[in-house]
Structure formats: structure tokens, C-alpha cells
C-alpha positions as CSV (number, residue, x, y, z in Angstrom):
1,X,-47.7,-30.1,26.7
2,X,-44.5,-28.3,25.9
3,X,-44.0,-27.0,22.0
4,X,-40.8,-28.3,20.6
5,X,-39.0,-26.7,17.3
6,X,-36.7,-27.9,15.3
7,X,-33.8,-25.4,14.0
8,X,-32.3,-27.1,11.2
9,X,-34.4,-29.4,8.6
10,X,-31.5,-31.7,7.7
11,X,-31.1,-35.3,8.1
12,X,-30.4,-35.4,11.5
13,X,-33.7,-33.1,12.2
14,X,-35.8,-35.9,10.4
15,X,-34.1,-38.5,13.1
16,X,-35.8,-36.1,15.8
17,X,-39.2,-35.6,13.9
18,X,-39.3,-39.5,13.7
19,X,-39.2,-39.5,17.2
20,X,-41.2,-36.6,18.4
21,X,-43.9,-39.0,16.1
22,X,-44.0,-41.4,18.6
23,X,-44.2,-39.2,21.5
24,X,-47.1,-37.6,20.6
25,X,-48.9,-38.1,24.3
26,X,-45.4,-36.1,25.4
27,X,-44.8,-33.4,23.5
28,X,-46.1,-31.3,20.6
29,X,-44.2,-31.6,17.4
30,X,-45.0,-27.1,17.1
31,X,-42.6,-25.5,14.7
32,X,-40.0,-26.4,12.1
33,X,-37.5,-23.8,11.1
34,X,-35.4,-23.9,7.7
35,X,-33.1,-21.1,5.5
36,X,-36.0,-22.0,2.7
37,X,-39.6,-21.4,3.6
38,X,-40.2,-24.0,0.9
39,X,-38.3,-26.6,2.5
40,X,-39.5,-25.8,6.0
41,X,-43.3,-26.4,4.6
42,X,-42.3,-29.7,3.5
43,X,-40.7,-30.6,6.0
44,X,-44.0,-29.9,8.0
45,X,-46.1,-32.0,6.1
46,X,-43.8,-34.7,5.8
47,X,-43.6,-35.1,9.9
48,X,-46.7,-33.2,10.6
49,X,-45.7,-30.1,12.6
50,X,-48.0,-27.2,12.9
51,X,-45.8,-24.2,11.6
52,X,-43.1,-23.5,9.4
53,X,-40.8,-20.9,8.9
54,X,-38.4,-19.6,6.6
55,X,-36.2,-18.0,8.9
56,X,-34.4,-19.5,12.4
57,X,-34.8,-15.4,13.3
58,X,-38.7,-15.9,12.8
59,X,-39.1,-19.5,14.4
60,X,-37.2,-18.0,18.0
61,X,-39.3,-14.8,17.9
62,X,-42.9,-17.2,18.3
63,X,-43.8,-16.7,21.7
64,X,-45.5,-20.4,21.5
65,X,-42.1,-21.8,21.2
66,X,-40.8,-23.8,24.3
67,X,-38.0,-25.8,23.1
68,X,-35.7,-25.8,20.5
69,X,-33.6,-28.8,18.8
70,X,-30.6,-27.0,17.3
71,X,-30.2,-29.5,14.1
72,X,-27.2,-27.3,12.2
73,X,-24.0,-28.0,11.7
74,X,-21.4,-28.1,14.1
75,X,-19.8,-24.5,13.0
76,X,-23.5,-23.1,13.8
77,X,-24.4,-24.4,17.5
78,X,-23.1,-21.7,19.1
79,X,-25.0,-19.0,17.6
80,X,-28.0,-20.0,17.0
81,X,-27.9,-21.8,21.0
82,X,-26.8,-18.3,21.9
83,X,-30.0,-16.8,19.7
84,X,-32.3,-19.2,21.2
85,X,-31.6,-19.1,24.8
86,X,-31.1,-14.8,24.2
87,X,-35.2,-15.2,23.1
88,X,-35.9,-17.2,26.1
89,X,-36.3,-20.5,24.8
90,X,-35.0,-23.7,26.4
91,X,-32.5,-25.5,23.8
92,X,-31.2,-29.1,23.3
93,X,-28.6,-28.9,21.3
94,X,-26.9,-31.5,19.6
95,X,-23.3,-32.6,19.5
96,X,-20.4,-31.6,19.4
97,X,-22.3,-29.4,21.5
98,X,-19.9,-26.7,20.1
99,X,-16.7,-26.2,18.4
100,X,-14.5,-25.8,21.3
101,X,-14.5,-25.3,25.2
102,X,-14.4,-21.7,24.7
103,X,-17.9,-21.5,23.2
104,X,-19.4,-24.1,25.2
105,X,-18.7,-22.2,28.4
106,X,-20.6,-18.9,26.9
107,X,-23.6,-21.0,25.4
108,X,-23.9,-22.7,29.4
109,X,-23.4,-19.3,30.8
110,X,-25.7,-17.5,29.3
111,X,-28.2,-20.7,30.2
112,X,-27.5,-20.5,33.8
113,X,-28.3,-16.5,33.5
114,X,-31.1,-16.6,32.0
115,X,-32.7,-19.7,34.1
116,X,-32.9,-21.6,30.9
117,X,-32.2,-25.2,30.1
118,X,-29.6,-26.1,28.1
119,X,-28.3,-29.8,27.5
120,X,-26.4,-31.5,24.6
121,X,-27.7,-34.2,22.6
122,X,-25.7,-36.7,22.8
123,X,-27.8,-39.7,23.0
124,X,-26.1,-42.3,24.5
125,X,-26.1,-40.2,27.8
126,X,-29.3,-41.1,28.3
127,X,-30.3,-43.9,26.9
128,X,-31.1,-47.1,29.4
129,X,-27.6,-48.6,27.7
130,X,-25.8,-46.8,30.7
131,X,-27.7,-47.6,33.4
132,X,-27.2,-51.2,32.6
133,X,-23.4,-51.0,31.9
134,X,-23.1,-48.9,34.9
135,X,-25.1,-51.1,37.2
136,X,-22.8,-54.2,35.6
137,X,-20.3,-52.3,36.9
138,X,-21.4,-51.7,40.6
139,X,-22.1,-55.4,40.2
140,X,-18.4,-56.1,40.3
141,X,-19.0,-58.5,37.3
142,X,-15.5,-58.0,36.0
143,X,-13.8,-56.0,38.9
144,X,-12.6,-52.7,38.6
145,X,-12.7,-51.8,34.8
146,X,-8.9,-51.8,33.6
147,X,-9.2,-50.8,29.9
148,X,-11.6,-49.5,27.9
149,X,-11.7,-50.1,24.0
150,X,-14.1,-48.4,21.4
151,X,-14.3,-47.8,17.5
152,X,-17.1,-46.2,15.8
153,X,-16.4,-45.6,11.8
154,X,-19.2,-44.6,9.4
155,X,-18.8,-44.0,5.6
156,X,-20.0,-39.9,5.7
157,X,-17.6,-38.5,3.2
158,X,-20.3,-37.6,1.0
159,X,-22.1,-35.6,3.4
160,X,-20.9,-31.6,2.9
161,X,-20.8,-31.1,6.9
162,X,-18.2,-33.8,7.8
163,X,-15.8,-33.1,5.3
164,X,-16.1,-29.4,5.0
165,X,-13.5,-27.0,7.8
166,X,-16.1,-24.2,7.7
167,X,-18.6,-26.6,8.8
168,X,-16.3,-28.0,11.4
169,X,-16.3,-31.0,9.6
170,X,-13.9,-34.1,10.8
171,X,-14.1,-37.5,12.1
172,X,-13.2,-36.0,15.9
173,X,-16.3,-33.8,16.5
174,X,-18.8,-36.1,14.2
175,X,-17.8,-39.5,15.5
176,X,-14.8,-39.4,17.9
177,X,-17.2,-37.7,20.7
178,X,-18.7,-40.5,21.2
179,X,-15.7,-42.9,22.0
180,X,-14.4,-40.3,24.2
181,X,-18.2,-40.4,25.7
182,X,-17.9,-43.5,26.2
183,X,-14.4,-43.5,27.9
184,X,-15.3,-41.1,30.4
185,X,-18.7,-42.9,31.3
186,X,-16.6,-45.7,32.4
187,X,-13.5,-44.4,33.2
188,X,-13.9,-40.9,34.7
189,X,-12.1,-37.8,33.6
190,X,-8.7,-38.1,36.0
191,X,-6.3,-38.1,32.9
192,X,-2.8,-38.2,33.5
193,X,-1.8,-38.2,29.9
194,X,-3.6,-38.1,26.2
195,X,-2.6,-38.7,22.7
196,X,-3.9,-38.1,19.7
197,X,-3.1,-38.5,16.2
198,X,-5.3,-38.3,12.9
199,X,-5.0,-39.2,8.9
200,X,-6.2,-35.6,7.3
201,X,-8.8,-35.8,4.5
202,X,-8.1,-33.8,1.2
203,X,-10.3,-30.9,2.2
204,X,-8.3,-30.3,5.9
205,X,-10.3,-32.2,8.2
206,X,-8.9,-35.2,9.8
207,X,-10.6,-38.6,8.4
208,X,-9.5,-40.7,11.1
209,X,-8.3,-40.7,14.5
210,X,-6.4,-42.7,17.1
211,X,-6.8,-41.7,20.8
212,X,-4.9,-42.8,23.5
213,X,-5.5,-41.8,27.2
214,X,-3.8,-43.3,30.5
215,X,-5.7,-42.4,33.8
216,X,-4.7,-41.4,37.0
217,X,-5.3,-44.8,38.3
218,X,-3.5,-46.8,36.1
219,X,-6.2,-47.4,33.6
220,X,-6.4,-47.1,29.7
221,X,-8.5,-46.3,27.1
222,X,-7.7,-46.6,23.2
223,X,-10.3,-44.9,20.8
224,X,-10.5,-45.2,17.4
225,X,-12.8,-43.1,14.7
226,X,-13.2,-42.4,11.2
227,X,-15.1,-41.2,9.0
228,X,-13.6,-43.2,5.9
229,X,-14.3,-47.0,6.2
230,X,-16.8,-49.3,8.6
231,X,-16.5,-50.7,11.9
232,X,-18.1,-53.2,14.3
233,X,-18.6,-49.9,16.4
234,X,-17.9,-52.0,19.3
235,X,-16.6,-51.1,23.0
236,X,-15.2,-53.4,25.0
237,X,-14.4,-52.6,29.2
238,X,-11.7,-55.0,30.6
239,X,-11.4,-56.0,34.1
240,X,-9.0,-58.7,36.0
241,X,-12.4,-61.1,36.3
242,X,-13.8,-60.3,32.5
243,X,-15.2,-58.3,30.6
244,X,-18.6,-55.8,28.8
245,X,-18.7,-56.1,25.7
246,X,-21.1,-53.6,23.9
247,X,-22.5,-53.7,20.6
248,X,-22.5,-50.5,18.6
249,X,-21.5,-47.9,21.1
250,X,-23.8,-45.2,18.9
251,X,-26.8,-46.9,20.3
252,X,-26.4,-50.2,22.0
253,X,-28.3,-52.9,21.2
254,X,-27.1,-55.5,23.5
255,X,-24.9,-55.8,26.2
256,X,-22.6,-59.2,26.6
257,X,-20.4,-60.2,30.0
258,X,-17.7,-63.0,29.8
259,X,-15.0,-64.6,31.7
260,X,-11.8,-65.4,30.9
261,X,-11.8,-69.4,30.1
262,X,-8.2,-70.8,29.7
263,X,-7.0,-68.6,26.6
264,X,-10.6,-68.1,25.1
265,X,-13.9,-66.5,26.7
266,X,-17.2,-67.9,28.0
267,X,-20.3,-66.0,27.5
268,X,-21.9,-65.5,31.2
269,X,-24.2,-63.0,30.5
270,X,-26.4,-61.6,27.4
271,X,-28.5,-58.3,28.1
272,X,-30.7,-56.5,25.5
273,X,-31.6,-53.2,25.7
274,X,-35.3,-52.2,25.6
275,X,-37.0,-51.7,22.7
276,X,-36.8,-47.8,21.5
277,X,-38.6,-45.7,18.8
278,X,-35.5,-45.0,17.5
279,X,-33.4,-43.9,20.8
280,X,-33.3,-39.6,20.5
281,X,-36.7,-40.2,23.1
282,X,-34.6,-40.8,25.9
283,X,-33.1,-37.1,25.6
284,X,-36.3,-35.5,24.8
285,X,-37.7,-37.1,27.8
286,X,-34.7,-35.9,29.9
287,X,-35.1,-32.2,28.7
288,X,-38.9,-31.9,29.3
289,X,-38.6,-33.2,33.0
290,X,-35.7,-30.8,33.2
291,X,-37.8,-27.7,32.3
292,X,-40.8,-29.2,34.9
293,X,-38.6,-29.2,37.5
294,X,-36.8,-26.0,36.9
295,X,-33.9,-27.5,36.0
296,X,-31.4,-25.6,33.6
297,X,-29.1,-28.9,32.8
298,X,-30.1,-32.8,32.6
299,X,-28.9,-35.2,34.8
300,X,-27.3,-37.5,32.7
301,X,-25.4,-34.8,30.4
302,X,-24.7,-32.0,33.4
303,X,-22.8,-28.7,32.2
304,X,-19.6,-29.9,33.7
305,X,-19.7,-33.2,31.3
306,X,-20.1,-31.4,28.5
307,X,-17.0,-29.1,28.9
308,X,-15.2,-32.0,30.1
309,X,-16.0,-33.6,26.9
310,X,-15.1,-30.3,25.0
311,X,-12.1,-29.7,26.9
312,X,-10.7,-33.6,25.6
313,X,-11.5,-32.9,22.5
314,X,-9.8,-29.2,22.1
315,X,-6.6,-31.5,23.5
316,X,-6.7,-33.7,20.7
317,X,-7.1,-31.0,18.2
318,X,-4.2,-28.7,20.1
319,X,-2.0,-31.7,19.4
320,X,-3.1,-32.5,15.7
321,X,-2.9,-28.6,14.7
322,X,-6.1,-28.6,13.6
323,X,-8.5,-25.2,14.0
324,X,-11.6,-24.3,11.9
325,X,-12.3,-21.1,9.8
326,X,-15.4,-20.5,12.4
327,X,-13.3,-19.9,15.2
328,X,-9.6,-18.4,16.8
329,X,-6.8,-19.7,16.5
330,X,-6.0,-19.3,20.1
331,X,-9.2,-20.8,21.1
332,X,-7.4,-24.2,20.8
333,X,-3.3,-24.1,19.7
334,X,-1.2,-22.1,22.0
335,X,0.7,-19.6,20.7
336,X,4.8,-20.0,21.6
């Protein structure tokens, strides 16, 4: 049984201890890993892991260490994926996997050196969700998908590490990956043309964002995200016969199909989606069948995905002007 660490002890790392709780026949919940010792031993009572540490430096150098959850902010993925993977530990990493394209390609090379797995956790990747909308999809329910729709808002402006630029903080890296996920899972990555444009928050971040792509076949998607308000967080993929309609693209929990009838709809089709511990399982599951088999990227988040992803979202950024403390300014805006 492989020994998973957490690097981080946030919020988002007590989403993962939840689920490593009910995976317990999988995987070993081993080593927690905080900036306070105090708040690392808590952290291992609270969710039952079997060391803590004070340091991430003294969590990576435990030989016992398999696999590590990097659970820090968005302006600290790349170096502490870069310290992980550099003491030979496989590393799921969650998104934005990084802050730009730039550091993303290091962070995989060093991966594919090294013989290591790397893969970002972004969630809906791999939860059953996609299979059904994809296989929906190959069905022809609603012919060839024409347009693709998707919001997803959440009220976070009281957390430090969305609103803060040395955090690389923002509505586009926290919530905006996942419409543009969502996009491409549908749509593919053949973009003619993308445009983006944003309402900054008071501390330099952008609050909320409008993204429009056009596709090399003639399709659209329109993506919406924000950071300031609530949404339905709904997608919605449009095709001459009908269309999917999915509820909460963060984690789907059902999956409608209609027809066009007269000006209205009719409801043809209701799917849920199987019951979850809390949906980060799907991932874990997908990284410890990755290391089995040797693998140093998952299936349903490959490398090239990921910097796919990365790349759109440097684009959106390039044309908004925005670039965080944490990296060059070259990285992303051009220089005339």
C-alpha cells in the first residue's frame, strides 16, 4: 500500500484527508507536512495520519514517502513540485497546476527525467461525469456539439489566496480552469481565435472573467467565472438535435439530455452520477494505478492537457495584462 503525504495543511488539504479516510483499503493516509509543527500535529490527529512534520524540507526527505499532494497556493506549486519530484517522490499536484506554461513545462520535465509521476488535480478529469458526457456524445444524442456554455462563480474573497497577486490569486487560475477544462473536454483544443476580458479586484487580481473562444470548426464556447457573486455553475453543450445539460461543472451531480420542442425543451434523458465520498478519490485512484504501472502521467489528465490548459490560460492573461510578483514578466506579456 502506497504512503501518501500531504504538502500543505489548508482547506483544500482537509478536502484530501476526507477522502484518503474512505480509502483506507487503498492507500495509507502516512505523513502530513505544515510551516508549523503545531499545526501539522493537529492536523494528524484530526484525520488520523501517522507523522507530522514541521517542515515540507523534512516531510520530502522521509524515505517512507511515496506520494505527495501538493496543497499550497498557486504561487508555490512549482517549487515545492520541483522539491518533491528532485527527492524522488511521485506528486499530484493540484490546479492551476502552475502559474504559467513556462513552469509547467519544467515541473513535467523534470518528471519524465526522473521516471516519476506527475499529474494535476484537477478533479473533474477523472471523475465518472466525463465518461458519461463523453459517451452521450459518441451516442450522437444531440449531433455534433455546436456550443459550449459554462459558469462557475463562488463567493472566495475572504480567502487570502484568491485575492492576494503574490499568491497568484484571481478568479482565472482558482475557478476559470475549470470552464476552460470543460471547454476543451468537449470541444478540443483547435482554437482559431480567444478572447478574454476581466473586472480587476482592489488588490490586482481579476474578480471576474468573460472567455470567449471560436474553434477551428466552426464551434463556440463562452465561459464565465468569478470569484465575487454565485452561480448555478452550470454547462450546457448545444447540438442541432439538443442538448447536455450539466449540473455544477465543479463536480457534476447529474447529467440532463433534451430536445428542442417547438420554442421550449423536453427532458429525454436524466442521468446521475454515482455516489462519491466526496469526488478527489477518482484522482487518487488514477495516480496509484499510474505509479503500478510505471506510468509517469494519468490518462485522463496526460502532460500535453495540462500545458494545453496552461497555455489558454497564459493567453487570457497576455490579453488582460495581468502577471504575478512570483514570476517574469516575459513569461506571459510580450515585450514590443
Amino acid at each position: 500500500m502506497r504512503n501518501f503525504a500531504i504538502l500543505g495543511a489548508g482547506g483544500i488539504a482537509e478536502v484530501m484527508a476526507q477522502t484518503l479516510a474512505g480509502m483506507r483499503e487503498e492507500v495509507h493516509a502516512y505523513a502530513v507536512a505544515s510551516r508549523s509543527l503545531e499545526k501539522a500535529e493537529q492536523f494528524a490527529r484530526d484525520h488520523g495520519f501517522e507523522k507530522a512534520y514541521g517542515s515540507y524540507e523534512a516531510m520530502l526527505a522521509d524515505p517512507k514517502v511515496d506520494l505527495v499532494y501538493i496543497a499550497v497556493p498557486h504561487s508555490h506549486h512549482y517549487q515545492w513540485t520541483i522539491a518533491s519530484l528532485q527527492a524522488g517522490k511521485h506528486v499530484l499536484c493540484e490546479k492551476a497546476f502552475a502559474v504559467n506554461e513556462k513552469q509547467a513545462r519544467e515541473m513535467i520535465g523534470l518528471a519524465r527525467s526522473k521516471g516519476l509521476l506527475l499529474t494535476e488535480a484537477i478533479w473533474t478529469r477523472y471523475q465518472p461525469a466525463r465518461r458519461i458526457i463523453d459517451d452521450l456524445i459518441a451516442e450522437g444524442v444531440i449531433g455534433r456539439p455546436e456550443v459550449v456554455t459554462a459558469n462557475l462563480d463562488y463567493f472566495i474573497t475572504h480567502q487570502e489566496r484568491s485575492v492576494e497577486p503574490y499568491l497568484a490569486g484571481g478568479a482565472l487560475l482558482d475557478v476559470g480552469v475549470y470552464t476552460l477544462n470543460f471547454a476543451s473536454m468537449v470541444m478540443g483544443n483547435q482554437i482559431r481565435r480567444m478572447t478574454a476580458s476581466c473586472v480587476m479586484y482592489e488588490s490586482g487580481v481579476d474578480a471576474k472573467d468573460n472567455i470567449f473562444i471560436e474553434y477551428e470548426n466552426g464551434g463556440m464556447a463562452s465561459l464565465y467565472a468569478s470569484m465575487t457573486d454565485q452561480s448555478n455553475r452550470t454547462g450546457c453543450i448545444s447540438g442541432p438535435k439538443g442538448y447536455i445539460e450539466v449540473s455544477n461543472i465543479n463536480n457534476p451531480q447529474e447529467i440532463r439530455v433534451c430536445e428542442q420542442d417547438g420554442f421550449g425543451s423536453r427532458l429525454l434523458r436524466t442521468i446521475p452520477v454515482p455516489e462519491q465520498i466526496n469526488g478527489y478519490e477518482y484522482e487518487v485512484r488514477s495516480a496509484l494505478a499510474a505509479i503500478e504501472a510505471g506510468q509517469v502521467e494519468c490518462p485522463e489528465m496526460p502532460h500535453a492537457e495540462t500545458l494545453e490548459i496552461m497555455r489558454q490560460m497564459d493567453e487570457c492573461r497576455r490579453q488582460l495584462g495581468l502577471v504575478f510578483p512570483c514570476e517574469d514578466r516575459k513569461d506571459i506579456i510580450s515585450e514590443s
